[in-house]
C-alpha positions in Angstrom: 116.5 111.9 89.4 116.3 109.0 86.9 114.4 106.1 88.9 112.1 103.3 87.6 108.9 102.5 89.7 110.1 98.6 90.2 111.6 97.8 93.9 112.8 94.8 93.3 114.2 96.4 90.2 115.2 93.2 88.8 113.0 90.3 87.5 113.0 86.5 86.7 111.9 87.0 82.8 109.0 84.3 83.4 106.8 88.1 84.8 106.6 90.1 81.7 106.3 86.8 79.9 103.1 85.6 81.9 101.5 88.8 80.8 101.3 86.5 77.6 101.1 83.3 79.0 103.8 80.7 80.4 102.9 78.2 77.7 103.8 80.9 75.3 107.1 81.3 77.3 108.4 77.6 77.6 107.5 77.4 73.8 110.1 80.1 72.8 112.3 78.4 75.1 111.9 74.9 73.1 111.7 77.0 69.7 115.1 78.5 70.3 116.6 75.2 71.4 114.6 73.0 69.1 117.6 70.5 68.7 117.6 69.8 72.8 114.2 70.0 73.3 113.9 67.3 71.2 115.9 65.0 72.9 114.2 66.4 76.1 111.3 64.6 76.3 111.8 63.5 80.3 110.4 67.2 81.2 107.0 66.1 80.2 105.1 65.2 83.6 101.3 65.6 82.8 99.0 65.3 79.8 98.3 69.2 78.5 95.8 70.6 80.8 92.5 71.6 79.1 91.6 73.9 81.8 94.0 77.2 82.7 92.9 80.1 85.3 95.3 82.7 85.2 94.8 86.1 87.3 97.8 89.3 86.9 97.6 92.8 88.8 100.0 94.8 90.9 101.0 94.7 94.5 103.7 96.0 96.8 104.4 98.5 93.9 105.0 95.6 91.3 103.2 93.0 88.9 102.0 89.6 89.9 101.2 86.7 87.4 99.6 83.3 89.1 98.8 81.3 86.4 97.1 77.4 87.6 96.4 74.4 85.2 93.9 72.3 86.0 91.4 75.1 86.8 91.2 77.0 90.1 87.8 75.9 92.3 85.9 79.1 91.2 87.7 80.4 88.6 89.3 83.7 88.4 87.5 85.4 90.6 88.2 83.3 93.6 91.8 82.9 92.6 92.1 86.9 92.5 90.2 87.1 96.1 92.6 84.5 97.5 95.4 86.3 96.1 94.4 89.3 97.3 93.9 87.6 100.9 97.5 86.7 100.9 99.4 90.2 99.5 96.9 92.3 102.5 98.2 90.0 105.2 101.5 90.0 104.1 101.4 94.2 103.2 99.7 94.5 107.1 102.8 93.1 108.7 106.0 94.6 106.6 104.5 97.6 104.8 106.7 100.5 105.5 104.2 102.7 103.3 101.4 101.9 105.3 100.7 104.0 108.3 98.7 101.1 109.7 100.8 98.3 109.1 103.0 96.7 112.4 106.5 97.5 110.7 105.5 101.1 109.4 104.1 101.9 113.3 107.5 100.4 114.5 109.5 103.0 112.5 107.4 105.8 114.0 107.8 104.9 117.1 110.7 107.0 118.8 111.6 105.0 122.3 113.7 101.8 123.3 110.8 100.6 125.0 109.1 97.4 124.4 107.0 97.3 121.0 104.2 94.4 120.9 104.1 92.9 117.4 101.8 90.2 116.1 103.1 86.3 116.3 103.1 86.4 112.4 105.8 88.8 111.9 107.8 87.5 114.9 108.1 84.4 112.5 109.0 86.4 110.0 111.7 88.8 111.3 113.2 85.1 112.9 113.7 84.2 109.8 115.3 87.3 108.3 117.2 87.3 111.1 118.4 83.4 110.1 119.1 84.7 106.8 121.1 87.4 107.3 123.6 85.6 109.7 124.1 83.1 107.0 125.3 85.7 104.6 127.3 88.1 107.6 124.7 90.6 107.4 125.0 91.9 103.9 121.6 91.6 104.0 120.5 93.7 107.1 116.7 94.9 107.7 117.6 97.7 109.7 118.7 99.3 106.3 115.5 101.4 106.0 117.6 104.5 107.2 119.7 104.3 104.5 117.4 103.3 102.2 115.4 107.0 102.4 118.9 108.5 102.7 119.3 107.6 99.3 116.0 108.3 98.0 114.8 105.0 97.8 112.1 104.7 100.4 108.9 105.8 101.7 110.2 109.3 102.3 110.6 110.2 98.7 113.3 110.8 95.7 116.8 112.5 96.2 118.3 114.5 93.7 121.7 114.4 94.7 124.1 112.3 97.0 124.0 112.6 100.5 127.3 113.7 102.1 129.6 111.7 104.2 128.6 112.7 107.5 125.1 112.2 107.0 126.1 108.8 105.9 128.5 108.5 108.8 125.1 109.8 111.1 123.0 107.4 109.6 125.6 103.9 109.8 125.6 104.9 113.7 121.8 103.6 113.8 122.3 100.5 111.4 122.4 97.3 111.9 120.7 93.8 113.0 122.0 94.4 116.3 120.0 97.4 117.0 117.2 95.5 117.6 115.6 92.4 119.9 113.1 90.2 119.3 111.4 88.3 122.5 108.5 86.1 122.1 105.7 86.7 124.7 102.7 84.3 124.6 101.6 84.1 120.9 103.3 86.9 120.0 106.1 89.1 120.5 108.0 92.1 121.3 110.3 94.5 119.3 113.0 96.3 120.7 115.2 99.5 119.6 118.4 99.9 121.3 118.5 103.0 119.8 115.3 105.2 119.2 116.0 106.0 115.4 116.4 102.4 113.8 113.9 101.6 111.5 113.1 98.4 109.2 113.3 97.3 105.9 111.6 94.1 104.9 110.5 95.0 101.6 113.4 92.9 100.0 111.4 89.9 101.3 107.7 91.3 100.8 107.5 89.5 97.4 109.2 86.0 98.4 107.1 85.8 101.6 104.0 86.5 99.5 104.4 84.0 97.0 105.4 81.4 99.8 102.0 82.7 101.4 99.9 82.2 98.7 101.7 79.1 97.5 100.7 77.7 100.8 97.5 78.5 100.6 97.3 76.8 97.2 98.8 73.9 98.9 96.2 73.6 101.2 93.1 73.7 99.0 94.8 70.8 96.8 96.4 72.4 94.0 98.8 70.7 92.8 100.0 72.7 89.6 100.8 76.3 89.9 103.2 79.7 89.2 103.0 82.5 91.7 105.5 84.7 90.0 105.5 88.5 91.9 108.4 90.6 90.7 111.7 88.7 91.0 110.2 85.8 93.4 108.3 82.5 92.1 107.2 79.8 93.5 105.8 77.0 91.3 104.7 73.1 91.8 103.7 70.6 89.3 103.5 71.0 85.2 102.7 74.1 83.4 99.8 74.1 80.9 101.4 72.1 78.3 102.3 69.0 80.9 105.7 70.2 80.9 108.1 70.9 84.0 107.7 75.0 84.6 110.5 76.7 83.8 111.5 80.5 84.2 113.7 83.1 82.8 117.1 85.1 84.1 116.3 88.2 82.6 119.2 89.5 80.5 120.4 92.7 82.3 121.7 94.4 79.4 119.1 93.5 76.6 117.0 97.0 76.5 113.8 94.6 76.2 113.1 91.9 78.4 115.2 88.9 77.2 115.9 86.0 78.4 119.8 85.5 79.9 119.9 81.3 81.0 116.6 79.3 81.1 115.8 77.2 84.7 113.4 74.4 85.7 112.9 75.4 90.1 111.5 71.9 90.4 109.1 72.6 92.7 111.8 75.0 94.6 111.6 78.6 95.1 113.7 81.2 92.8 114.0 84.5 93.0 116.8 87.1 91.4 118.2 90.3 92.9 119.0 93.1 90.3 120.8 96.3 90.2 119.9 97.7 86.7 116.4 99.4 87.2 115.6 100.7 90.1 118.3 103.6 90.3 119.4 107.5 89.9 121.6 109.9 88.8 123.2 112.5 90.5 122.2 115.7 89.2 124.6 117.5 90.3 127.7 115.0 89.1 125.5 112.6 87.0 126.9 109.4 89.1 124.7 106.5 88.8 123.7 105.3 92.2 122.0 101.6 92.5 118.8 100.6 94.9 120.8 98.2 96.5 122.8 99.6 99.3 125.6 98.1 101.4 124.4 97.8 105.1 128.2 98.1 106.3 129.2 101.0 104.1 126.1 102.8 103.6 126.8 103.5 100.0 125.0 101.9 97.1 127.2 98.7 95.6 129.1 100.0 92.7 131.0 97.1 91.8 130.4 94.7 88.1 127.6 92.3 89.6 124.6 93.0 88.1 122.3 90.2 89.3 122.3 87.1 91.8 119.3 84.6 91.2 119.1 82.2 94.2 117.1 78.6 94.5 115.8 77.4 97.8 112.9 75.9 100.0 111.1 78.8 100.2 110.9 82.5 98.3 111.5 84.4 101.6 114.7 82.6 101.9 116.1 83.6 98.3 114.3 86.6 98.6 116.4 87.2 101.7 119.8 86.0 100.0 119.5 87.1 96.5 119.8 91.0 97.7 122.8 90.2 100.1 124.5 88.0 97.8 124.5 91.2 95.4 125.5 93.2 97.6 128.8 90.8 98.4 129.7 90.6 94.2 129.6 87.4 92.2 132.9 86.0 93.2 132.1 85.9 97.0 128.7 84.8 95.9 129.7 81.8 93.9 132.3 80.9 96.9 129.1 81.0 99.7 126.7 79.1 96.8 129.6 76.1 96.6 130.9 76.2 100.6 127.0 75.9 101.6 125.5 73.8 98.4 122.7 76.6 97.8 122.3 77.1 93.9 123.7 80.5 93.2 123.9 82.0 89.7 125.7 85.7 89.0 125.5 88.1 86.7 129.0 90.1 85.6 129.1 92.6 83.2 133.1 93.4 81.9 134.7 95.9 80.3 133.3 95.4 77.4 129.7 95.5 78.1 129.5 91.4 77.5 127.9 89.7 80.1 129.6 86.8 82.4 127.5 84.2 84.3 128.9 81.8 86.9 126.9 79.7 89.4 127.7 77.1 91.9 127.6 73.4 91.9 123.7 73.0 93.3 122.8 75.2 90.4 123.8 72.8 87.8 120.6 70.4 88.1 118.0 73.7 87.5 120.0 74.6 84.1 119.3 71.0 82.6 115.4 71.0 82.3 114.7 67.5 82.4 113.1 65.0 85.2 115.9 63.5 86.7 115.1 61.6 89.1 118.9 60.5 90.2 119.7 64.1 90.6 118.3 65.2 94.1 117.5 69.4 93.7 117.1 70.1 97.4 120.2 72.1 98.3 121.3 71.2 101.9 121.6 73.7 104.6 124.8 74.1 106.1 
């Protein structure tokens, strides 16, 4: 088995970049483009900020850059504790490699009978729930089955395809309507309707963790940041120089981490959904076989789209679309971006190796980094 250590397996390029700095980033960006940034002047919202903490590390089996301008009250060391705060509260609730966490003692637990789980993750499974409706389940948290038939979760690598009847065997236990959620008091219960379902939130860990610590950041005043963890960012303000914050599509065929299209969020949430790295090869019949799988077929997506980047309120929410949105191809991606006004952008790769981006209406506004304030970003619901 071929298989690189990244879940997410796809990133916004503004990650490896941070390892350097974001100010180094957005001044390749305006090095490249020297001619528009020139005339760009509107993106500058602050005077350069004299002060810059910036903390990195790994969690959920990833990298994490938060990078704040202004200065963070007690420095680096707080920053990193906060940080820290957020990505155990968040790993407690949805780990599935975690014996102790509330979703990993879920899957071990073999009966239809009622399952208490903490208010917190009640919220949270609500809202996958939400998410996947909007996208007719391509996204689907029951995929966890599927997800270690393949060799992709927490019950180790495979070295070759599993067979149709153990796919088949498998599909019989999938699916959002295999479970219940009730609320009781503060909290809540979890049901299976069938003993062997088991969840999958890690395609949301990293969006609900930078939404996490962005509140928190919120909260104690801060009013410039980047939480960038893996393919999910969450920004606010001006980056170090006093300029809007702008991120990277990674290019998914560069061998190096280049950047594809650069974005401003605006103060939104962005996250991308990838299919190039995290993947494996049959031994037996070398057929590549993507991370993402298909809830509905069971089988890993083998169709052209190689990435979906998605902009919204929150992280959790394009966390929670980007992956389904893949799963559903650019074409149908596109279609949902433009009939719900959600800022899509996809990723093709033809026949010739080239890639092909198109994106939907809402996404027009985050490709033109410039203030503007007769342009409203916030994509409406629908």
């Amino acid at each position: 088995m071929k298989k690189c250590s990244w879940k997410k397996a796809a990133s916004l390029c503004v990650v490896p970049c941070v390892a350097l700095s974001l100010a180094v980033f957005a001044s390749a960006c305006d090095n490249k483009n020297e001619k528009v940034a020139a005339a760009q002047t509107s993106d500058v919202v602050a005077k350069k900020f004299d002060q810059v903490t910036k903390i990195s590390g790994k969690t959920f089996g990833t990298f994490y850059y938060v990078t704040v301008p202004g200065g963070y009250p007690g420095g680096e060391d707080t920053l990193r504790s906060d940080a820290e705060f957020v990505f155990k509260k968040v790993s407690d609730a949805i780990s599935t490699f975690d014996q102790n966490a509330e979703i990993a003692r879920f899957n071990a637990y073999e009966s239809t009978k009622d399952f208490v789980i903490s208010g917190y993750l009640a919220d949270v499974l609500e809202q996958v729930q939400r998410q996947s409706l909007r996208i007719e389940h391509s996204m689907d948290p029951t995929v966890g089955p599927l997800v270690n038939l393949w060799g992709f979760g927490p019950n180790g690598e495979v070295h070759q395809s599993p067979s149709q009847a153990e796919i088949d065997e498998t599909l019989a236990y999938v699916g959002i309507d295999k479970i219940t959620i009730r609320r009781v008091g503060s909290g809540g219960v979890l049901q299976k309707l069938d003993p062997r379902v088991k969840l999958d939130l890690s395609t949301i860990g990293e969006g609900l963790a930078a939404d996490e610590l962005a509140q928190l950041l919120d909260e104690k005043g801060i009013n410039n940041y980047m939480i960038a963890i893996a393919g999910a960012i969450r920004s606010k303000g001006a980056n170090p120089d006093g300029k809007l914050w702008r991120v990277g599509i990674e290019d998914p065929v560069s061998q190096g981490q280049k950047v594809f299209a650069a974005v401003c969020p605006q103060g939104m949430a962005i996250s991308t959904a990838g299919s190039y790295r995290n993947f494996f090869i049959d031994e037996k019949t070398g057929t590549f076989y993507s991370h993402i799988i298909d809830p509905k077929t069971g089988y890993p997506i083998n169709h052209r789209t190689v990435s979906v980047s998605v902009i919204a309120r929150s992280a959790l929410e394009t966390d929670a679309l980007d992956t389904g949105l893949l799963v559903q191809g650019a074409k149908a991606a596109v279609e949902w971006g433009n009939k719900t006004e959600t800022p899509v952008y996809a990723i093709e790769v033809d026949e010739q190796g080239k890639e092909v981006a198109t994106y939907s209406r809402a996404f027009t506004p985050y490709l033109k980094c410039v203030l503007n304030l007769s342009i409203s970003p916030v994509p409406q619901d629908k």
